[in-house]
N, C-alpha and C positions, 0 to 999 in steps of 0.2 A: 048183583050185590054191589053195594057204595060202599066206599072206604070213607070212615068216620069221621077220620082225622086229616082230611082233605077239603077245606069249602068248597061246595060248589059255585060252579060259575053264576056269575053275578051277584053273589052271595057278597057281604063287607067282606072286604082282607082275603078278597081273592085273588092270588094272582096280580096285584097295582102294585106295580116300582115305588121304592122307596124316594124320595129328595136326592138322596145321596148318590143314589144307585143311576137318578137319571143325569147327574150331574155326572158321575162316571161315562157314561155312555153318550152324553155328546163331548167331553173334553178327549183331547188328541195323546196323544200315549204320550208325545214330547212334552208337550204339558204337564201332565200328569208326572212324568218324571221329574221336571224341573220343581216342581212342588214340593216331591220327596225330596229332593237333594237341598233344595232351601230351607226343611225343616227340620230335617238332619244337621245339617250347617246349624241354625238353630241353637238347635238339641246340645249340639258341641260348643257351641260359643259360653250356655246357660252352667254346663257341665264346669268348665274352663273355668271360668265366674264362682261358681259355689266354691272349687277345690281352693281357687286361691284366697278365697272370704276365709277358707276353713282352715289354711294354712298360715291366715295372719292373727288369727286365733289362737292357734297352737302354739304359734313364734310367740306372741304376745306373754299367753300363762309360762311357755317354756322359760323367756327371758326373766320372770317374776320369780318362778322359782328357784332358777341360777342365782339370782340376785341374794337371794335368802340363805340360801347356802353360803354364798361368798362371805355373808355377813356371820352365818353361826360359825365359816370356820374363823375366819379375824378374832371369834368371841371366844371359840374353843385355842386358840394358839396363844391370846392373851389368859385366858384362865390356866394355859399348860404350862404357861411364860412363869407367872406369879407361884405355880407351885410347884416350880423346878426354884425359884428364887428362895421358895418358905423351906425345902429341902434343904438345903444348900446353907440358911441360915439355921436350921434346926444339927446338922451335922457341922459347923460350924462352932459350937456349944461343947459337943461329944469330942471332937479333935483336933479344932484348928482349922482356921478360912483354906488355907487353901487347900488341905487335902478336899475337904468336902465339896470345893468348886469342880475338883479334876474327877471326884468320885460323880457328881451328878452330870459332865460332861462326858465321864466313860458309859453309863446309864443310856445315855441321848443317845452315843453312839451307836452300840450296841442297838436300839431302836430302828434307829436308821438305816445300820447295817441289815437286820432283820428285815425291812420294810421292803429294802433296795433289791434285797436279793427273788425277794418272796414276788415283787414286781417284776421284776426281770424276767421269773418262770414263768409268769403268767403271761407276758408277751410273747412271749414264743412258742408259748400254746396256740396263740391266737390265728385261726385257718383262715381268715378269708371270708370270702363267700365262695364255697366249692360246689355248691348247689347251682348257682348260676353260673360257674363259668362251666359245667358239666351242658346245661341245658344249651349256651350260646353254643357250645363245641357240636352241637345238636342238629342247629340251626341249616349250616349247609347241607349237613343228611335229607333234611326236609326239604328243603326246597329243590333238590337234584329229580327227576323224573323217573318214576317207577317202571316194571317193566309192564304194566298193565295197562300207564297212560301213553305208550309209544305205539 
């Protein structure tokens, strides 16, 4: 009994090396390696090439949007300028320049102090990267010789 899914011999597509396959089989292994390592190399140089196209893209939008910001807060510090001045003129009215100067500068204060302190905790919250320096601490574990590879 024949197996179906076998050609027979002499049959098309019996059994004939592919192109590739004969080109395997006369080139020399050192060859053949050098090939790999040059297409590899390649492969890395291509890799290298994209990251940094993609990283002068990123630079690019990132510096765009920094820029926009710089500019809303200049827009937000001059419109907070102007109505700390309408304040100041408006309490000014009710009781005299200069109490209302030192009333919307006690205000600001008060702000800042808020801001400073509220900043302050939050920096000293701030851990690190404690994920990575756990995993580098890792690093000699692994690479020491088990007792299984000696």
């Amino acid at each position: 009994m024949t197996n179906l899914n076998q050609p027979r011999a002499g049959a098309p597509g019996a059994d004939l090396p592919t192109p590739s396959e004969r080109q395997a089989a006369s080139t020399s292994l050192g060859d053949l390696l050098a090939e790999v390592s040059r297409d590899i190399s390649t492969l890395m140089r291509q890799e290298i090439e994209l990251a940094k196209a993609e990283l002068r893209q990123t630079a690019k939008q990132a510096g765009k949007g920094a820029g926009l910001y710089g500019g809303a807060g200049v827009a937000g510090f001059l419109a907070l300028l102007f109505v700390s001045i309408a304040l100041w003129w408006a309490l000014g009215y009710l009781m005299g320049n200069a109490w209302s100067a030192l009333i919307v500068a006690v205000l600001w204060g008060i702000v800042a102090a808020v801001l400073f302190f509220t900043g302050k905790k939050e920096i000293e919250e701030v851990e690190g990267i404690p994920q990575t320096v756990e995993t580098v601490k890792e690093i000699p574990e692994t690479l020491k010789r088990n007792e299984e590879n000696r």
